[in-house]
N, C-alpha and C positions, 0 to 999 in steps of 0.2 A: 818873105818871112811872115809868120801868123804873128797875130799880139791876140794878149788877152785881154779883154776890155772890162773894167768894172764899174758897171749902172750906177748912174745916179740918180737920187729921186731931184724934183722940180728946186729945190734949195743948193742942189751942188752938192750934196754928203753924199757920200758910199758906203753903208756900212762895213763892206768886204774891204775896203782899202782900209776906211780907218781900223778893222780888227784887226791888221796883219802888220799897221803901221806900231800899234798900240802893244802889240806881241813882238814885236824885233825890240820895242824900246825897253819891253820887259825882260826880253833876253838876255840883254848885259847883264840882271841880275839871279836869273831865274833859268834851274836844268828844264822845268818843267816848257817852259815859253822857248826855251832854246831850240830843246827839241819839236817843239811844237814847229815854227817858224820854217828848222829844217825839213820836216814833213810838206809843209806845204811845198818849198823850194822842191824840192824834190818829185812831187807830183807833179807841177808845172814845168818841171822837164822831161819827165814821162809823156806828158801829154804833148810836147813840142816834141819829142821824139817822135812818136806813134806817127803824129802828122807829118812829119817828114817822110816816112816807112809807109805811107798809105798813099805820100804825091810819086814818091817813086815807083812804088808798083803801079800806079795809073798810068806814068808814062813810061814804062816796059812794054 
């Protein structure tokens, strides 16, 4: 299975984690952040798709 790995600088922060953590928490109140949140979800299963569909054709 792939994972996605999000960088951190030299202190431990990530900004991609804290934005996405900081946008679910906005979500409970917010269509705008809801949706947002599910955009990303969503892409990141796209992309774990694709990867699967690209190791399978390599081993055909």
């Amino acid at each position: 299975m792939y994972e996605i790995i999000f960088y951190e600088d030299k202190n431990g922060k990530s900004e991609v984690a804290d934005f996405i953590e900081k946008l679910n928490e906005n979500a409970k109140t917010s269509k705008e952040c809801r949706i947002n949140i599910n955009k990303i979800i969503a892409y990141m299963d796209v992309y774990h798709s694709a990867l699967f569909y690209q190791e399978d054709q390599e081993n055909t």
